[in-house]
N, C-alpha and C positions, 0 to 999 in steps of 0.2 A: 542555592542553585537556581531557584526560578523568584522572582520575586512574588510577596506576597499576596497583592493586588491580582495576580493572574493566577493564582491557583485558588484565591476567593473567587473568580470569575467564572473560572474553569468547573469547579465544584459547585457553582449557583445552576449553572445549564444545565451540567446532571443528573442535580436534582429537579430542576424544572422539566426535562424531557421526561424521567421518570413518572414522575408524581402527573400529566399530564398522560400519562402510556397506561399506568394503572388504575386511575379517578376511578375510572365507570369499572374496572376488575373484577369479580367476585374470587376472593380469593378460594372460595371451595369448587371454583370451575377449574382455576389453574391448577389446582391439586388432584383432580378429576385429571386433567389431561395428562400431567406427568405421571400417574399412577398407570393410565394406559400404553406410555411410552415402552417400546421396547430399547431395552439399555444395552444391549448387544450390538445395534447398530452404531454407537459410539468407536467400539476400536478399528474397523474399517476404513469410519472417517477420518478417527484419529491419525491413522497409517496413512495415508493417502493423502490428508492434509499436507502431513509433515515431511512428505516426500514433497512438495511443493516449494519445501525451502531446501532443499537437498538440491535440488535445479536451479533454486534461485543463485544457491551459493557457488554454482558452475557456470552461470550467467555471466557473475560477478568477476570470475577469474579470467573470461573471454574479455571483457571491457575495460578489465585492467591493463589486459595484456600489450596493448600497445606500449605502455607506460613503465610495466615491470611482471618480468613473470611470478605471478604469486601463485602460492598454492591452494588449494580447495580446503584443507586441513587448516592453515593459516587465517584464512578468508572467512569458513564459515561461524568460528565463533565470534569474530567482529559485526558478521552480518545481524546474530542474532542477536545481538547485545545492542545494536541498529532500533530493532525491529520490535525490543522491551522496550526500550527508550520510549521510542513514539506511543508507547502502550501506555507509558504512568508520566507521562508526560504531554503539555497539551503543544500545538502547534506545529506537530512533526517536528519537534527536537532533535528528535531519535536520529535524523539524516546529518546532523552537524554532529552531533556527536560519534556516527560511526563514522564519518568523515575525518576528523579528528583520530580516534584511536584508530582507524587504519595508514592516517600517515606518520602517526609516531611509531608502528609496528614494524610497518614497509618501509620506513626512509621513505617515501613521495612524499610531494605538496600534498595540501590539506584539500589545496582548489580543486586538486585535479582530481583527487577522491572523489569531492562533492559534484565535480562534472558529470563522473561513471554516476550516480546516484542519481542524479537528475537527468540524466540519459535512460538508466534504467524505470525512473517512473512516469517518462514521454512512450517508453516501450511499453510499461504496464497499460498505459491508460488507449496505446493503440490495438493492445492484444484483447484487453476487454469490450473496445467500441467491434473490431472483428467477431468475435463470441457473438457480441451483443447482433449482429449485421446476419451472422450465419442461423443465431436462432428464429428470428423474424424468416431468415430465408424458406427456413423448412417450414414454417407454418402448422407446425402442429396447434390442433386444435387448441391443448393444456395451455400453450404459451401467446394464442392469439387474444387474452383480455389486457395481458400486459401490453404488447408490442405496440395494441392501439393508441395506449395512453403517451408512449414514449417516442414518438417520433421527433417530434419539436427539439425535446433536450437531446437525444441522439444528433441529431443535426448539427446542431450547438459546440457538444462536447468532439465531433467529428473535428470540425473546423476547426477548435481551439488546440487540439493533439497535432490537427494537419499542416497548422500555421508555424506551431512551436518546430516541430520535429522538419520543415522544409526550412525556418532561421536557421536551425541548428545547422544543418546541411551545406546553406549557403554560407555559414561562417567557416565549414572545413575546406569548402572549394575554393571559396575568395579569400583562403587565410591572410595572405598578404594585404589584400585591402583591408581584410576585419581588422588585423594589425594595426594598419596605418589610422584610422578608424579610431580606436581604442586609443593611439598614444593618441590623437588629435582630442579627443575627451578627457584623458590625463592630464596634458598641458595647461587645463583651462583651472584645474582642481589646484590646488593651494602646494607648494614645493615641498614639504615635507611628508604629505602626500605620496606624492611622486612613484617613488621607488616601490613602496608594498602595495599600492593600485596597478603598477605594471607588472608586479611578480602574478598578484592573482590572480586577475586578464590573463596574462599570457599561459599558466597554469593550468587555469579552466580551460582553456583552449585544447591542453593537452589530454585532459578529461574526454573529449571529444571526439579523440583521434578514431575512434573505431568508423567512424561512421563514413571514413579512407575506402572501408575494404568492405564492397558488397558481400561478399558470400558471408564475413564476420560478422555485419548487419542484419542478415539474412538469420543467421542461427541465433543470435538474440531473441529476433522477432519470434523464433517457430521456441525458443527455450524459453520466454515470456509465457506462449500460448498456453506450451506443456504446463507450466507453473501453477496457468490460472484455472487451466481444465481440472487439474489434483482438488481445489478451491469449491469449484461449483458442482464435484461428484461429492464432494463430502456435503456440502448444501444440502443433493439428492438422499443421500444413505440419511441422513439424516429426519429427513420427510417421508423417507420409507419407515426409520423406527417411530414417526408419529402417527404412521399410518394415511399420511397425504400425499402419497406417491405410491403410483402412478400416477394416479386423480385425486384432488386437484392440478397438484404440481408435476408434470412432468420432468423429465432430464432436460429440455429445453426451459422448462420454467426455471429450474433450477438455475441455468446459466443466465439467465435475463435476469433474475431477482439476485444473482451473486455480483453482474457485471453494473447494476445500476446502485447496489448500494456501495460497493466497493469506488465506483466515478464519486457519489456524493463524499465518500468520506477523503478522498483526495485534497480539498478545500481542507485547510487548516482547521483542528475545532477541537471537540473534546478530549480529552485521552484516552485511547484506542477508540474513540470514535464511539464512547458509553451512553446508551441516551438517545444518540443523534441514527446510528445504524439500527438501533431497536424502531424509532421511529419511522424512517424509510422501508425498515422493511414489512412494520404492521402494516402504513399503508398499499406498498404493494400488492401484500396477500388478501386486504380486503377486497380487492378486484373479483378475486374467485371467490367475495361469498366463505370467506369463513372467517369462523365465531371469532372474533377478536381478541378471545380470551386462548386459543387455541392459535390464533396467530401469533400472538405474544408468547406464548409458552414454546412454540416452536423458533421465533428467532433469537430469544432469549438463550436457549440452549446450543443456536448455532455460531451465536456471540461469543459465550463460553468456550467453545471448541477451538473458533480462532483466536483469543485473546488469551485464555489462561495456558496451555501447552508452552507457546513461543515466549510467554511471558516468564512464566516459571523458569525456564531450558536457559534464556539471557541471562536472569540471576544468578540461574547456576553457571554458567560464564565468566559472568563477572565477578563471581567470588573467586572461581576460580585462578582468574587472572590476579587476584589480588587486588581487584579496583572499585572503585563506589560512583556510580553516576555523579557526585558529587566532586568528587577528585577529578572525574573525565573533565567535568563543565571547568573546575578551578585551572585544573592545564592550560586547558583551551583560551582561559579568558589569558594568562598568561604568554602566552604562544601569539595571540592577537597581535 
């Protein structure tokens, strides 16, 4: 499924971000911390998490909808099986492959799958830089050590959402031109070529289509926001059962440290982002001053919460359906 070379790769950084997260550890601190944890705050976040992809999976059915009425029913176990993938695999996989099994489920193009999908993580990454915009707004005390720090990359990551998501836009208004466009960069490509570089162009295009209808634009955006607010209260419940919420961390802390590791792990990288999200987010929390060893044992846990739930729940999916990540990737390359 993946060549060897990149899961020796993939598995060298996880060990190096770890083994760099834990050096200085003592591990009867981190045993001290967990021992303090209140473990009750786990099913709240759990619930609330996992209602985040219950939204996601309604999102998904609006985005399609130009292209094919699918069901929520239908949709959501593709999503999850999506959302494993990128978990045990490195380089967001996970999007081509549910790209893939949702256009062999639905009868649609593959492209036009992978359009919604990448439409939906232009919406992710706008509905986090808002979070990220509204917590700074309100200026609470808790979340003013972060906000100083992140100005620069907020900026950054602004532009680069604001640039993608205005191409996107002008390729649905100027479609004829994007067209004309598109075959004029076909032609130039080799003739055999030809025909499946114009099928997936023009495919992708149709992946797009939502972004025709302001108000179905509109409900995206505010169905993202819902998604990701589920995401950063489970952050919160969580630093309440560590006992660093209220103080340090706030409910606005909370959304700043979910909205800024969640933009880093965007960038292709580990799987599920193992390693690299622990990292990001020790740093963060050592702004407010706490013990390192109690930062780590709190993102550590909050790793856990998003990665094994959605991860487990895909498996059981895919068992269910009778498929093996292996089987999806072998289709796929066949289907190419």
């Amino acid at each position: 499924m993946l060549t060897q070379k990149r899961t020796w790769i993939a598995l060298a950084l996880i060990i190096g971000s770890f083994y760099l997260l834990f050096r200085n550890i003592k591990f009867a601190d981190l045993a001290g911390d967990f021992s303090h944890f209140h473990f009750v705050w786990l099913l709240p976040a759990l619930i609330i998490y996992m209602f985040g992809y219950v939204i996601r999976g309604f999102r998904w059915v609006i985005l399609l909808a130009p292209i094919k009425k699918c069901s929520f029913k239908s949709l959501f176990p593709t999503l999850v099986i999506g959302f494993m993938a990128n978990n045990v695999t490195p380089l967001r996989l996970g999007e081509f492959f549910r790209a893939h099994l949702n256009g062999k489920k639905e009868g649609i193009s593959r492209s036009a799958s992978l359009g919604t999908i990448i439409l939906e993580r232009l919406f992710d990454g706008m509905a986090m830089l808002l979070i990220l915009g509204g917590s700074i707004f309100l200026r609470h005390s808790a979340s003013t050590p972060i906000s100083k720090n992140i100005e620069t990359p907020a900026k950054l990551a602004s532009f680069i959402f604001g640039t993608a998501f205005l191409v996107f836009l002008g390729m649905i208004i100027f479609k004829k031109k994007t067209i004309q466009i598109i075959n004029y960069l076909i032609s130039h490509a080799p003739q055999k070529y030809h025909s499946p570089l114009e099928k997936i162009c023009h495919t992708f295009l149709d992946g797009l289509q939502i972004l025709e209808n302001i108000k179905e634009t509109f409900l995206v955006l505010v169905f993202s926001l819902a998604a990701w607010t589920c995401e950063f209260t489970a952050f919160f419940l969580v630093a309440v059962g560590f006992q660093l919420a209220p103080e340090p961390i706030h409910y606005n802390s909370a959304a700043l440290l979910m909205a800024i590791t969640n933009l880093g792990l965007m960038v292709p990288s580990t799987p599920g982002g193992l390693g690299i999200f622990e990292g990001i987010g020790v740093t963060l929390l050592s702004i407010y001053q706490i013990p390192s060893h109690t930062a780590l044992a709190y993102i550590v846990t909050v790793h856990m919460l998003v990665f094994l739930p959605i991860t487990l729940l895909g498996y059981y999916y895919l068992h269910h359906e009778g498929l093996t990540l292996k089987s999806i990737d072998q289709d796929k390359k066949e289907k190419a």
